[in-house]
C-alpha positions in Angstrom: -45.5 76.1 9.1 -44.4 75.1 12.3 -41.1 76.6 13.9 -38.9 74.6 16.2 -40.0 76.8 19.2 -43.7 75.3 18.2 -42.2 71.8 18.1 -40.9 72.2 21.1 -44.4 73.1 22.6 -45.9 70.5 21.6 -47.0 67.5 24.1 -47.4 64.0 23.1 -50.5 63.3 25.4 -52.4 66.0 23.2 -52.3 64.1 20.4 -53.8 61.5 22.5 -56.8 63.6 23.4 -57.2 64.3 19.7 -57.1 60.3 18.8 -60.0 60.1 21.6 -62.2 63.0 20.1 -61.7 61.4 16.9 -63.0 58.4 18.1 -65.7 59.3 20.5 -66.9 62.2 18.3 -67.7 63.6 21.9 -65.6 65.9 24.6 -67.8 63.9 27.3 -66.8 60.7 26.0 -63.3 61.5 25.3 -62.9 62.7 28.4 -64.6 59.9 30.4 -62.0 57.3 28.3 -59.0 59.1 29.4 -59.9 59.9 33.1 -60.1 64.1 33.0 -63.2 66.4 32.6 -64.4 67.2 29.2 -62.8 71.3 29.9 -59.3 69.6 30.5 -59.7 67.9 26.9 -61.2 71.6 25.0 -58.0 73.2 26.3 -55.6 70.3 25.4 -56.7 70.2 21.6 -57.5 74.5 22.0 -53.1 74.2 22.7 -52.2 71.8 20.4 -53.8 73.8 17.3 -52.0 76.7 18.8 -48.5 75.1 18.5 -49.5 73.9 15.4 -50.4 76.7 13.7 -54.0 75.1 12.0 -57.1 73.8 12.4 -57.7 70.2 13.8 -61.1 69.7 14.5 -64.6 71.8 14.4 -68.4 71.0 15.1 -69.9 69.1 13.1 -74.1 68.0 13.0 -74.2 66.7 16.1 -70.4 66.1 17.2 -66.8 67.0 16.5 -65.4 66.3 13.2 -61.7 66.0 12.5 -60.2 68.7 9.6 -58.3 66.8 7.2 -54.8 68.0 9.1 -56.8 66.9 12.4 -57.2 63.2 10.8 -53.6 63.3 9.9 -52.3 64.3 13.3 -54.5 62.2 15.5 -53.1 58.8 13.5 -49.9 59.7 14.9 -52.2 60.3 18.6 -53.3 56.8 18.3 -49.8 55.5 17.7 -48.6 57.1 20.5 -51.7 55.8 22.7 -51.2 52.2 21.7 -47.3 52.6 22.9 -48.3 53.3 25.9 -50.5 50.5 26.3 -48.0 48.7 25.7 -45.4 49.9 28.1 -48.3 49.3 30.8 -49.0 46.0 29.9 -45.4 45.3 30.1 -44.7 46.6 33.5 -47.8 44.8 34.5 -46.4 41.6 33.2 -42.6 41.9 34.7 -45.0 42.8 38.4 -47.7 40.1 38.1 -44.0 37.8 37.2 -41.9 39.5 39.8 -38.9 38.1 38.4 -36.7 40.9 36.8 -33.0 42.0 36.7 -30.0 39.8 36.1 -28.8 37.0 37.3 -25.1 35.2 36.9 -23.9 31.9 37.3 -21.0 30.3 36.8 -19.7 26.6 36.1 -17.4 24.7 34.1 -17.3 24.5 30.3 -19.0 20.8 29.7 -21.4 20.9 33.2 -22.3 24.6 31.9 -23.4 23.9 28.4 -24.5 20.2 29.3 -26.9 21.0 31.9 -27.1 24.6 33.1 -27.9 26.5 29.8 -31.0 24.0 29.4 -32.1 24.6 33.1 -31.7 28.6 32.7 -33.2 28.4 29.4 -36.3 26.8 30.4 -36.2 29.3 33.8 -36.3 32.6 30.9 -39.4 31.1 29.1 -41.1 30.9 32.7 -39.9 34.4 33.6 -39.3 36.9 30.7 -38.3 39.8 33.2 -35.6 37.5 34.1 -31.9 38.0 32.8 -29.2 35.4 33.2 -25.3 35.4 32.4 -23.6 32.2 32.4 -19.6 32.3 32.9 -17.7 29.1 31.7 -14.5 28.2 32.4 -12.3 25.8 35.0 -11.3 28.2 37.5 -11.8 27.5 41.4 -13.7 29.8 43.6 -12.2 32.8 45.9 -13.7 33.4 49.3 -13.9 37.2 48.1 -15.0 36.9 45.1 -18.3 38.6 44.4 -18.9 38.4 40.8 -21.3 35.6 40.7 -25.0 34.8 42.3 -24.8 31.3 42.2 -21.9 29.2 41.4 -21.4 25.0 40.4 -18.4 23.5 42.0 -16.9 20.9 40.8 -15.4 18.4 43.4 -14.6 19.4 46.8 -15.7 23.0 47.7 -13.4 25.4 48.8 -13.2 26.9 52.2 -15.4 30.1 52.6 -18.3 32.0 54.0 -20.2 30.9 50.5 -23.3 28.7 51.4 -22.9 25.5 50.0 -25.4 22.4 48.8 -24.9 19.4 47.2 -26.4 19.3 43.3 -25.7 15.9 41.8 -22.7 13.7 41.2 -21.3 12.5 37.6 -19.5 9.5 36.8 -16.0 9.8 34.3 -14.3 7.0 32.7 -11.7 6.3 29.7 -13.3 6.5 26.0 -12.0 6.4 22.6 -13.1 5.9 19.1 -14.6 2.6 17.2 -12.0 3.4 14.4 -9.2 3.8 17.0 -10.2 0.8 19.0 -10.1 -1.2 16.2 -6.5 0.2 15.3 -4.6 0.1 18.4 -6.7 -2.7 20.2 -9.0 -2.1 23.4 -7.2 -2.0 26.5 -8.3 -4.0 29.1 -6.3 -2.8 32.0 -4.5 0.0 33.7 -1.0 -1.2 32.3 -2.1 -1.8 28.8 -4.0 2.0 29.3 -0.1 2.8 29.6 0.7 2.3 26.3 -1.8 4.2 24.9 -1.9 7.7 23.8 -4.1 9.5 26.4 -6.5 12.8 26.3 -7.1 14.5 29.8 -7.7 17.6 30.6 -5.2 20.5 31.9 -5.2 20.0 35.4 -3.3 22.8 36.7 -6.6 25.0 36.4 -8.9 22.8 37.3 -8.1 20.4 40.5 -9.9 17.9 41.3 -9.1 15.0 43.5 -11.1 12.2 41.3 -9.8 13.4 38.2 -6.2 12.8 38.9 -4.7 10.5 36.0 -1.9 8.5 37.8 -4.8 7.4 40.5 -6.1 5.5 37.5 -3.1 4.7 35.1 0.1 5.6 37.3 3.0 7.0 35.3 0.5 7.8 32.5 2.2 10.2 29.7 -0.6 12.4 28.4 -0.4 13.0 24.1 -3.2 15.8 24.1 -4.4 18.5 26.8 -6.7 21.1 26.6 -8.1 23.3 29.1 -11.9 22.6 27.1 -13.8 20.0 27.6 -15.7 20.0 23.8 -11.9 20.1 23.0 -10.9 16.4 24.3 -14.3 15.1 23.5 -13.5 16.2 19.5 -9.8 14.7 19.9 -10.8 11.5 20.8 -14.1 11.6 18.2 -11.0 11.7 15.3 -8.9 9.0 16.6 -6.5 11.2 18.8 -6.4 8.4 21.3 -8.2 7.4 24.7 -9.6 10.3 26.3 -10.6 10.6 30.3 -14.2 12.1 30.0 -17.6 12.9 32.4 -20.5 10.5 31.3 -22.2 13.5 30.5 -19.7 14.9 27.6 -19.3 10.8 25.7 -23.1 10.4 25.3 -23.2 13.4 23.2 -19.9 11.9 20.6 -22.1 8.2 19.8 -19.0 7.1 18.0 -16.8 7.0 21.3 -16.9 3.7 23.1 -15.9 2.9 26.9 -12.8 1.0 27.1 -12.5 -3.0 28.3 -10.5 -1.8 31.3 -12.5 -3.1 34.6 -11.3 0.7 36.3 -14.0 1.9 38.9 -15.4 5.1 38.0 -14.5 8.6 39.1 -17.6 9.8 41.0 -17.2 13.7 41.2 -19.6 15.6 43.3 -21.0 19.2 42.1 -21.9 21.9 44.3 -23.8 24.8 44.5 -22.5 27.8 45.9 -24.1 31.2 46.7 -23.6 34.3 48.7 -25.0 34.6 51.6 -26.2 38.1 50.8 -28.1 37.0 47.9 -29.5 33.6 48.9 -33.2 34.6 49.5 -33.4 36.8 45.9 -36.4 35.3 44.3 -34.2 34.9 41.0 -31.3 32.9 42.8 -34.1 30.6 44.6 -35.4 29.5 40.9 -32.0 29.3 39.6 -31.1 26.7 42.0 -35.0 24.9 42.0 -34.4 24.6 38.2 -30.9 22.7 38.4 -32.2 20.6 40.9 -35.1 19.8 38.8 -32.6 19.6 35.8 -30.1 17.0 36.8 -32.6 15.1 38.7 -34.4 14.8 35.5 -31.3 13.5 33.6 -29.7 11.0 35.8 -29.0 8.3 33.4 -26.6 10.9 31.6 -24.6 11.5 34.8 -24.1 8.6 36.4 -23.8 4.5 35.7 -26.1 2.2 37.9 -24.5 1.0 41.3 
């Protein structure tokens, strides 16, 4: 039986020599498949029976034939050898790629899910190595803050040492329901928009100039808030009244319809902000190739014809 002192003595890459005798039949051969001399492979196996106390192998007619405990252990040799093809083929994979590590990007809730989990999704099936974290939320940027690679801004950027690039704009308008509609009539201008119960989004967290309700309806009284997009999108799906909402976010609720009221639409511009200390990292360079390609593929979504 072996002891744990035994155990301990024992080396993984000698049951790899084993699997190659076993195989081979040869020392020569075994040896020449795992790059050593045919005396490094006798006194691999000669200390691998030693620490396990038995017999593993013993000549044969012509060649080296396994015992039966020989067979047994060099199964768990060719295990071990195939794992470490593996591992190899792996790290070959991530270097041939060069793409590895993690990445993180933040944006807001709707822009996020709408169009950057697609882009970074498609950017993980070209580059497996690659990991990527996606914080949602409305928030606005710091000039210290440090805990992003690349960043979507919504409306005007702030002031910092962040270096910044236009992405896309997106159109907003009002929307409500068919059923609603029908129910408390279609409004076709700013003062009938008055009366109506309206959705909008909390603006004290997220400020942006072309979102601001009274520039649209003045003295508007707002029924339903949320800081969540999905949220004002679903309120207005079931009738909650007529909600203030990004092209993008209505084509996904086919039931919400654009209101009769002649109102121009609030054009927002998104940016894309990185830090300068990270702008020539191979992963932030196709994190930012990939939006482009991403909203540039998907205009009609974000914007109405001029």
């Amino acid at each position: 039986m072996v002891d744990e002192a035994d155990i301990r003595n024992i080396r993984a890459d000698d049951l790899r020599y084993l699997a190659a005798v076993s195989e081979t039949g040869r020392l020569v051969a075994a040896a020449r498949s795992l790059g050593v001399d045919h005396s490094t492979v006798s006194r691999r196996l000669r200390r691998l029976e030693a620490a396990l106390g038995t017999r593993l192998i013993g000549r044969g007619h012509d060649t080296w034939v396994l015992t039966a405990e020989g067979r047994i252990v060099a199964e768990h040799g060719r295990a071990i050898g195939e794992a470490v093809e593996s591992a190899a083929r792996s790290v070959a994979t991530a270097a041939t790629d060069g793409m590895t590590g993690t990445i993180r990007v933040t944006a807001a809730d709707g822009f996020g899910s709408r169009f950057v989990v697609p882009a970074l999704t498609r950017l993980r099936t070209r580059h497996p190595g690659l990991a990527v974290e996606l914080l949602t939320g409305a928030h606005r940027l710091t000039l210290g803050q440090a805990d992003f690679d690349v960043a979507l801004v919504i409306g005007t950027p702030p002031r910092s040492r962040l270096l910044i690039e236009r992405l896309c704009s997106y159109d907003s308008a009002f929307y409500a329901s068919g059923p609603y509609l029908t129910e408390h009539g279609d409004p076709a201008s700013a003062e009938e928009l008055q009366r109506h119960a309206l959705i909008y989004l909390v603006d004290s967290l997220e400020r942006v100039r072309e979102h601001e309700l009274n520039a649209y309806v003045p003295g508007a009284e707002i029924r339903f808030a949320s800081t969540n997009i999905f949220a004002l999108v679903e309120a207005a799906r079931h009738g909650g009244g007529v909600a203030f909402l990004p092209k993008f976010m209505a084509v996904t609720a086919p039931e919400l319809r654009r209101v009769a009221a002649p109102l121009r639409p609030a054009r927002v511009e998104v940016s894309l902000a990185i830090r300068r200390e990270t702008v020539d990292r191979g992963d932030v360079q196709a994190v930012r190739l990939s939006l482009h390609q991403e909203v540039l593929s998907r205009q009609d979504e974000l914007v109405w014809p001029a």
